[in-house]
C-alpha atoms as a printed R data frame, in Angstrom:
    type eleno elety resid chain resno       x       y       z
1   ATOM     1    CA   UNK     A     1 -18.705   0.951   2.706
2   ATOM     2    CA   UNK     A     2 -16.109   3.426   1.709
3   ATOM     3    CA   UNK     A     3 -12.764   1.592   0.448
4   ATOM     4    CA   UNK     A     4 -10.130   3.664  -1.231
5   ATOM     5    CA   UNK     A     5  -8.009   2.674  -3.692
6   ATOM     6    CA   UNK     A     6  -4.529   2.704  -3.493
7   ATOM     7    CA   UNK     A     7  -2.460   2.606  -6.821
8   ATOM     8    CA   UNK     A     8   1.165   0.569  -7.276
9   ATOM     9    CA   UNK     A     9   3.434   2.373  -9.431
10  ATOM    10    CA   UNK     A    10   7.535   1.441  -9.012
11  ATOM    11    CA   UNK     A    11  10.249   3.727 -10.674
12  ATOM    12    CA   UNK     A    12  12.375   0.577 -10.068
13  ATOM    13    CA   UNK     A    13  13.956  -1.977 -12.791
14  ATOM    14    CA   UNK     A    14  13.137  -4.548 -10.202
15  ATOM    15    CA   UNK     A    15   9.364  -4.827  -8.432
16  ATOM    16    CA   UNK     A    16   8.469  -8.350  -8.627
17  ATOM    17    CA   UNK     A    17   5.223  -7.571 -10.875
18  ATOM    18    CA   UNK     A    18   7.023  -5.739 -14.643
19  ATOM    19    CA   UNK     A    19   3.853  -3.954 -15.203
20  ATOM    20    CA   UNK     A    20   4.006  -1.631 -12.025
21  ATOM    21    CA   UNK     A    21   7.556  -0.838 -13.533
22  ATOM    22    CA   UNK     A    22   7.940   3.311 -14.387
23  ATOM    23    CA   UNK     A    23  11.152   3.779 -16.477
24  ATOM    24    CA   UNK     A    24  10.992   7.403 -16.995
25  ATOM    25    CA   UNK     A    25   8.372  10.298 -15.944
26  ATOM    26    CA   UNK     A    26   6.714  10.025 -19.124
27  ATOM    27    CA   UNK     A    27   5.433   6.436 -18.333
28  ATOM    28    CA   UNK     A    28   5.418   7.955 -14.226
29  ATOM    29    CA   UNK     A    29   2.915  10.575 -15.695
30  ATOM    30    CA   UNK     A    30   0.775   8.438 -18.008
31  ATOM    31    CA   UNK     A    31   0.634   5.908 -15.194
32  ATOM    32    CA   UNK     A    32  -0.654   8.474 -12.664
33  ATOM    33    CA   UNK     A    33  -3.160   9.832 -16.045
34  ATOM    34    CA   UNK     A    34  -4.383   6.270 -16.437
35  ATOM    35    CA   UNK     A    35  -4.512   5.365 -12.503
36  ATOM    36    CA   UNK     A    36  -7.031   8.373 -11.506
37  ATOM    37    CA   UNK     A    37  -8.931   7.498 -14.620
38  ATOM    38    CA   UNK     A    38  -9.717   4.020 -13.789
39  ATOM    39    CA   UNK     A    39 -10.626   5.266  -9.686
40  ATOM    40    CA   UNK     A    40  -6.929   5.643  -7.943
41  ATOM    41    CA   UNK     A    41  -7.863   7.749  -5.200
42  ATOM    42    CA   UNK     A    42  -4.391   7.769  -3.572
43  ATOM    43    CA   UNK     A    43  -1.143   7.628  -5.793
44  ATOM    44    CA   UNK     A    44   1.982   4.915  -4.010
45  ATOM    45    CA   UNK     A    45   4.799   5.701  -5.073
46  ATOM    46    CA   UNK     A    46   8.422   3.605  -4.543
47  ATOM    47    CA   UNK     A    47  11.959   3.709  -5.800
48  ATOM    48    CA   UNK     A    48  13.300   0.615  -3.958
49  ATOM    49    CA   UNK     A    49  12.046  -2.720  -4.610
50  ATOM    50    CA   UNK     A    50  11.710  -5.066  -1.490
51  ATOM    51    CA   UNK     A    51  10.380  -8.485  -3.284
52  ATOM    52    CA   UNK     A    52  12.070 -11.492  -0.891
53  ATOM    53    CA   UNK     A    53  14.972 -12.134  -2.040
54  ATOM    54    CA   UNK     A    54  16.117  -8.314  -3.797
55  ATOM    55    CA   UNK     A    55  19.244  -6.169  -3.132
56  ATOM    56    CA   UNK     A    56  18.041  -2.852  -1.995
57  ATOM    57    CA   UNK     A    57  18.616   0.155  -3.732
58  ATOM    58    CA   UNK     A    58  20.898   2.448  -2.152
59  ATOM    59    CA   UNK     A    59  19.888   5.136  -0.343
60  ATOM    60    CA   UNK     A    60  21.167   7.946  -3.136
61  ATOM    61    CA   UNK     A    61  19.964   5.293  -5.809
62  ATOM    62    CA   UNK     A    62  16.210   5.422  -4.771
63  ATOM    63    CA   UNK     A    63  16.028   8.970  -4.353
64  ATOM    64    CA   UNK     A    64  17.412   9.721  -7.767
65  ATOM    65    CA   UNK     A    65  14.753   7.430  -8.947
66  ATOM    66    CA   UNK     A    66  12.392   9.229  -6.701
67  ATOM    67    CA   UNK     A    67  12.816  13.000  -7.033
68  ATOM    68    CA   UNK     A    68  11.926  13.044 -10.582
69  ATOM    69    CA   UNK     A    69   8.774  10.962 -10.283
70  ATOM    70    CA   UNK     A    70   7.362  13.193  -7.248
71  ATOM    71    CA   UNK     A    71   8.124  16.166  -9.179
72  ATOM    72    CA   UNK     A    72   6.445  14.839 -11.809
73  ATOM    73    CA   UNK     A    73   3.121  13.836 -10.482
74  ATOM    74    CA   UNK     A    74   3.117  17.062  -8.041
75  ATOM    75    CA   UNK     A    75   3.465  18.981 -11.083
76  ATOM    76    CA   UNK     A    76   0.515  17.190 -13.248
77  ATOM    77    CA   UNK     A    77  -1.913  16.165 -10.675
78  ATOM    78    CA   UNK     A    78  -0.966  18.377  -7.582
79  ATOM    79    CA   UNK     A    79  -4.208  18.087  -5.474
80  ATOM    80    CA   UNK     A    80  -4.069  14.077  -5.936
81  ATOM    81    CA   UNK     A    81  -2.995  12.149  -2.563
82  ATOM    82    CA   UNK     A    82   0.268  10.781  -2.346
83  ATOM    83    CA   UNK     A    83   1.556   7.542  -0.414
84  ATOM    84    CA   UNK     A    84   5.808   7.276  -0.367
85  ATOM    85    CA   UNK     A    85   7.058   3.832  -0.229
86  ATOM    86    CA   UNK     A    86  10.167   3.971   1.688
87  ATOM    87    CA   UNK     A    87  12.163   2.536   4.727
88  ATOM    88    CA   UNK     A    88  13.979   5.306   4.959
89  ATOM    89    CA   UNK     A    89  13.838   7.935   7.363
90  ATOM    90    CA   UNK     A    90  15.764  10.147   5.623
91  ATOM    91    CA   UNK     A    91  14.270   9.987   2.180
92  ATOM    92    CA   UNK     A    92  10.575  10.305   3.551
93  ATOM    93    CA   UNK     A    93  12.288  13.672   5.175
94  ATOM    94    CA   UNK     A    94  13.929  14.725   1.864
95  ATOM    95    CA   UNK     A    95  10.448  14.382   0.147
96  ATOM    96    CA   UNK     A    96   8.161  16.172   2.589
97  ATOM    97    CA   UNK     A    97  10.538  18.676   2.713
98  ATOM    98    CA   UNK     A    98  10.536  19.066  -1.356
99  ATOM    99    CA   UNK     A    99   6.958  18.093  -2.173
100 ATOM   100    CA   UNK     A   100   4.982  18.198   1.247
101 ATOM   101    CA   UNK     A   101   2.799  16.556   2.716
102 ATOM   102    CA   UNK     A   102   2.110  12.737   1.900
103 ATOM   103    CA   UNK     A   103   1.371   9.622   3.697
104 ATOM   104    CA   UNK     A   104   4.392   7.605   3.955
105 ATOM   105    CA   UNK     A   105   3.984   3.622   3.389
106 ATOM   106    CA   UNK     A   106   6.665   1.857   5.519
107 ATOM   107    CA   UNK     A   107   7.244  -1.478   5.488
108 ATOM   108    CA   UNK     A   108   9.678  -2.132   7.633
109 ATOM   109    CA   UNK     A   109   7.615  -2.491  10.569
110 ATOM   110    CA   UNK     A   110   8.773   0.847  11.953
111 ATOM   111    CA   UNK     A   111  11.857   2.815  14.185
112 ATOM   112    CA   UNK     A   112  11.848   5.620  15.959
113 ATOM   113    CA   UNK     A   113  14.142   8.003  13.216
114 ATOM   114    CA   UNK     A   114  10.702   7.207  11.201
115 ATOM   115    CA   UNK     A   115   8.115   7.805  13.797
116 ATOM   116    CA   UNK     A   116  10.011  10.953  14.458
117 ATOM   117    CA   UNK     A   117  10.096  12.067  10.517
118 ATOM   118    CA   UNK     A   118   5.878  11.362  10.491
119 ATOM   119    CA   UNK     A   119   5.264  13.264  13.772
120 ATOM   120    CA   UNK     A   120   7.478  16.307  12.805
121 ATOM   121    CA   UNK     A   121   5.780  17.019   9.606
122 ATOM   122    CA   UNK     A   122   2.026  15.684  10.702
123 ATOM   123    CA   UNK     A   123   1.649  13.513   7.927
124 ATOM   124    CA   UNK     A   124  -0.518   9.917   7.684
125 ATOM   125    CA   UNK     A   125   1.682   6.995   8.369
126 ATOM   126    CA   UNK     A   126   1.035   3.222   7.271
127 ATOM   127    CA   UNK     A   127   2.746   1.384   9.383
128 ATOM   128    CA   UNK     A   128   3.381  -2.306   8.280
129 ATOM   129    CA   UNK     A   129   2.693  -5.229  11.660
130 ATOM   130    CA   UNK     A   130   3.924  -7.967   9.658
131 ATOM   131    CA   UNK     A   131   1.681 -10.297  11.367
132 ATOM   132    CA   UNK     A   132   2.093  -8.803  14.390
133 ATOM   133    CA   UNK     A   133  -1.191  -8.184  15.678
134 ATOM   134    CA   UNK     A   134  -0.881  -7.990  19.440
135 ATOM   135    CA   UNK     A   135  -0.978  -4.112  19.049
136 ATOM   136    CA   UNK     A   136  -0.931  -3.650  22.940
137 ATOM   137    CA   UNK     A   137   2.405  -3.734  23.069
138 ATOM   138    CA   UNK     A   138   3.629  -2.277  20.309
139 ATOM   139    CA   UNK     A   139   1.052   0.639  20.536
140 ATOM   140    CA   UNK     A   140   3.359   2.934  23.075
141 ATOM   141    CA   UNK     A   141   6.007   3.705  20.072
142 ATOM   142    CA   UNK     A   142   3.204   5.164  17.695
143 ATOM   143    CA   UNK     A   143   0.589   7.069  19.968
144 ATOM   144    CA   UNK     A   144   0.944  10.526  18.892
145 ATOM   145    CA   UNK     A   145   1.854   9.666  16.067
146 ATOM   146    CA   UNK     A   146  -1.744  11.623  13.731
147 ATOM   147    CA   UNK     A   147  -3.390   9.819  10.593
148 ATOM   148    CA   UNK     A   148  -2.196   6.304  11.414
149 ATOM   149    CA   UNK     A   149  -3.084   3.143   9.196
150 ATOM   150    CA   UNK     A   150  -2.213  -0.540  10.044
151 ATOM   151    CA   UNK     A   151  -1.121  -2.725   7.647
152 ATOM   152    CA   UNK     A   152  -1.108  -6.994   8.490
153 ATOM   153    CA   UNK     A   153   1.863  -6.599   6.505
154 ATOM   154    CA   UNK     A   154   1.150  -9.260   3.832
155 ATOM   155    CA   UNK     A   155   4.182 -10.798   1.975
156 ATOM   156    CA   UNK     A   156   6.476  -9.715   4.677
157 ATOM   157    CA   UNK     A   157   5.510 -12.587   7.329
158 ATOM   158    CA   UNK     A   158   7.389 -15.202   6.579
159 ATOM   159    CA   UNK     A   159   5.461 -17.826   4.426
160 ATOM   160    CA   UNK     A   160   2.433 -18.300   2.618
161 ATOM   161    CA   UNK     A   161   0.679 -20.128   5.401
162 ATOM   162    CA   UNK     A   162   1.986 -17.483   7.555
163 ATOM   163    CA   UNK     A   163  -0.066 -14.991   5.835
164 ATOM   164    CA   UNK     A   164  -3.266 -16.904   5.795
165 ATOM   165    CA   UNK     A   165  -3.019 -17.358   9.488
166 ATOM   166    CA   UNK     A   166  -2.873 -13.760   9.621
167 ATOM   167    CA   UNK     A   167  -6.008 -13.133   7.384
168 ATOM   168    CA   UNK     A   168  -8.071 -15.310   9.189
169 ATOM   169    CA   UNK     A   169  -7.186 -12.902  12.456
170 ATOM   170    CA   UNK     A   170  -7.017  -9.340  11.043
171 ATOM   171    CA   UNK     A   171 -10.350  -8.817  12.388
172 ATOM   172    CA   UNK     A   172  -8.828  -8.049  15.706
173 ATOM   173    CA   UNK     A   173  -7.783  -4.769  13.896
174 ATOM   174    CA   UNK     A   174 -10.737  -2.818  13.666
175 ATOM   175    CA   UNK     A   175 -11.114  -2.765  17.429
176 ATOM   176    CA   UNK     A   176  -8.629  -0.141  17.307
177 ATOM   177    CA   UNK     A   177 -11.129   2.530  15.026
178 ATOM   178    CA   UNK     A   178  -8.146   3.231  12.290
179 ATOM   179    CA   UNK     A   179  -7.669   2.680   8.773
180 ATOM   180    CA   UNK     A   180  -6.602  -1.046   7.580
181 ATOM   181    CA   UNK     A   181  -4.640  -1.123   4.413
182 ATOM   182    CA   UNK     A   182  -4.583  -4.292   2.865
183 ATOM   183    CA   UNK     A   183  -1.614  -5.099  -0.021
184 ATOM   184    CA   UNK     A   184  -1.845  -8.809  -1.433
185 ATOM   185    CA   UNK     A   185  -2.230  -7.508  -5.014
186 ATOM   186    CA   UNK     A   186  -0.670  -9.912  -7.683
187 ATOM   187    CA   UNK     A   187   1.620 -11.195  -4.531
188 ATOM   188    CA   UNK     A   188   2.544 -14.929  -3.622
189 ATOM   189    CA   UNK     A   189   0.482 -15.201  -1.151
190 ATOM   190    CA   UNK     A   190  -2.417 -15.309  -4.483
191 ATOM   191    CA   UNK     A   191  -0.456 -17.008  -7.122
192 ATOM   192    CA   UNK     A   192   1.676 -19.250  -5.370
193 ATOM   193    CA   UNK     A   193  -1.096 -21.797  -3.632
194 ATOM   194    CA   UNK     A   194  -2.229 -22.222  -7.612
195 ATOM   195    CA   UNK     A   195   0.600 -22.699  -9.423
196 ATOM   196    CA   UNK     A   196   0.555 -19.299 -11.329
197 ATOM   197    CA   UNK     A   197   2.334 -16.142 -11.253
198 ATOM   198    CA   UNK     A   198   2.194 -12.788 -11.173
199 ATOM   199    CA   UNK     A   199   1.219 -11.971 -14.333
200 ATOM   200    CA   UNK     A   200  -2.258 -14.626 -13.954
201 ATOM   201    CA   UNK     A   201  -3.282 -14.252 -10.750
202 ATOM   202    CA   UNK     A   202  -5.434 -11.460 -11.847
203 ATOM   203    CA   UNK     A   203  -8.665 -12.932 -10.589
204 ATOM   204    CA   UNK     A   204  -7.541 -14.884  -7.410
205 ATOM   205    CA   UNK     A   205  -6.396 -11.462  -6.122
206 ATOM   206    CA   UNK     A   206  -9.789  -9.981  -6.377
207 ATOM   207    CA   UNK     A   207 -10.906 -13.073  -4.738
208 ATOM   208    CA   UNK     A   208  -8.564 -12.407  -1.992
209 ATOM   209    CA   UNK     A   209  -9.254  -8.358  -1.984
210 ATOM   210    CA   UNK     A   210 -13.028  -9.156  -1.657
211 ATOM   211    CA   UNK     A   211 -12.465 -11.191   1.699
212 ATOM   212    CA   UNK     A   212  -9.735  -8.240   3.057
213 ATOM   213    CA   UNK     A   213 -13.091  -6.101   2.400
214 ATOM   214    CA   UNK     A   214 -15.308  -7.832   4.238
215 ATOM   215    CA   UNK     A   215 -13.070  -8.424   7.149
216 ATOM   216    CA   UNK     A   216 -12.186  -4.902   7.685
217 ATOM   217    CA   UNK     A   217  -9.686  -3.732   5.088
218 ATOM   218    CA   UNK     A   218 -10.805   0.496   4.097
219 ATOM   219    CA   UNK     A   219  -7.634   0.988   1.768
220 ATOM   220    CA   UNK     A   220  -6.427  -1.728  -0.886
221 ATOM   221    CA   UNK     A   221  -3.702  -0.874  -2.529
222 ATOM   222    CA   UNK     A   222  -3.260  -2.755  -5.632
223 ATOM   223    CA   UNK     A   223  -1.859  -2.926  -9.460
224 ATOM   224    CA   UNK     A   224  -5.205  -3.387 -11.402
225 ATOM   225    CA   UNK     A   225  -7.628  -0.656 -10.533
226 ATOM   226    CA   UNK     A   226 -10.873  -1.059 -12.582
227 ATOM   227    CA   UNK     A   227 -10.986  -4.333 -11.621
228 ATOM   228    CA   UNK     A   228 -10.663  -3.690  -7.685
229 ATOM   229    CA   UNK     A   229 -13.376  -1.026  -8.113
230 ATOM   230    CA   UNK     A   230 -15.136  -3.408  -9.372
231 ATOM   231    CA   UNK     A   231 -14.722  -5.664  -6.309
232 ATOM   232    CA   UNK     A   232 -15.663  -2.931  -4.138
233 ATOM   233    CA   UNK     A   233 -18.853  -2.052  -6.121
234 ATOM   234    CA   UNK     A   234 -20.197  -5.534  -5.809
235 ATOM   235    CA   UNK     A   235 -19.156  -5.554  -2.226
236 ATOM   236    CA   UNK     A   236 -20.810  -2.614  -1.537
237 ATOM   237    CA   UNK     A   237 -23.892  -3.344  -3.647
238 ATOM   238    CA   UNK     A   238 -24.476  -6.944  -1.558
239 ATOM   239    CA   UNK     A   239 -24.275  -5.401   1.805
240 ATOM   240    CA   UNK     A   240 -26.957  -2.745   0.292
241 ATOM   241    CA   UNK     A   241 -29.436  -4.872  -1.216
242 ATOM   242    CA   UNK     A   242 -28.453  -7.431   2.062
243 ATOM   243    CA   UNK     A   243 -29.793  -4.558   4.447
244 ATOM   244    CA   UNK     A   244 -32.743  -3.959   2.315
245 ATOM   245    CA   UNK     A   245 -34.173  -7.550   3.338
246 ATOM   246    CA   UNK     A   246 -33.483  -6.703   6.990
């Protein structure tokens, strides 16, 4: 089973979780060092938090944030893969335009200045459901749009129980033969059903990642990368040694 990993690093003051925080490039560029290390194989990057209950950025706030970190990592690791967490239209254009090609990680659930940014420049698009899953419908505004990935859209449904609902279904998703990007790492949907937080929810996420695995997620995109590489080792070495006794 190949499952990339997908590595959380914020040049916010702001992201819910303080250790995905990037203050300056040096800590942009030893994150980055340390991320590829531990078995990153794609490098998120975002300059506006969206944690319930935040103020967004403006839009000339996140892309001073942004600009440096992109130049940054493009200039230490430029052959590493690059994911741009934005809403914006216009600051996914700004940053193909200045750094080329990424995938861009939209969360918003999607509109058409967007779809029309990710089709001009040919570049992989997540696009967050937000426990939307009756892709029918909703399938007409993306079509020709190239390198698409769904995301459930975890922490952006509306409630814990929300989300659950929409684990148990996200199977429906790999009827449509595309990439599933799962996101739950260190989110409430982990730590709030056990009374922690962020910061010790460490090993209920994995628990959580493990079952996204199983039921279809090929991209997790997460804060703690040895250990999900981990998870996906163990996952991979149980459906091995399962086959073996078939």
């Amino acid at each position: 089973m190949n499952v990339q990993i997908m590595a959380i690093g914020n040049v916010t003051p702001d992201s819910f979780y303080a250790a995905s925080r990037l203050a300056d490039t040096d800590k942009v560029v030893a994150w980055a060092r340390q991320a590829l290390a531990d078995g990153a194989d794609i490098l998120d990057i975002g300059g506006c938090s969206t944690r319930p209950g935040s103020t967004p950025a403006s839009e000339a706030e996140e892309w001073a944030r942004l600009e440096p970190a992109l130049a940054a990592i493009r200039q230490h690791f430029p052959d590493t893969p690059l994911s741009l967490d934005t809403f914006r239209p216009e600051i996914a254009r700004r940053a193909l335009e200045q750094f080329g090609p990424m995938t861009i990680n939209d969360i918003s659930g999607g509109c058409e200045a967007m779809y029309e940014v990710v089709r001009a420049f040919k570049v992989p698009y997540i696009w967050t459901l937000r426990g939307d899953l009756d892709l029918p419908k909703k399938m007409p505004h993306v079509c020709n749009i190239e390198g698409l990935i769904l995301d459930p859209g975890f922490g952006f449904i509306g409630s814990t129980e929300a989300d659950y609902e929409c684990m148990r279904k996200m199977d429906c998703l790999r009827a449509y033969n595309k990439p599933i990007l799962v996101g739950v790492s260190r989110k409430s949907i982990v730590w709030r059903p056990l009374g922690l937080t962020p910061e010790t929810c460490l090993s209920a996420t994995q628990a959580l990642q493990l079952y996204a695995i199983e039921h279809g997620a090929t991209i997790i995109r997460t804060h703690d990368i040895k250990e999900t590489k981990q998870t996906i080792a163990i996952c991979n070495y149980w459906l091995l040694t399962s086959d073996s006794k078939m």
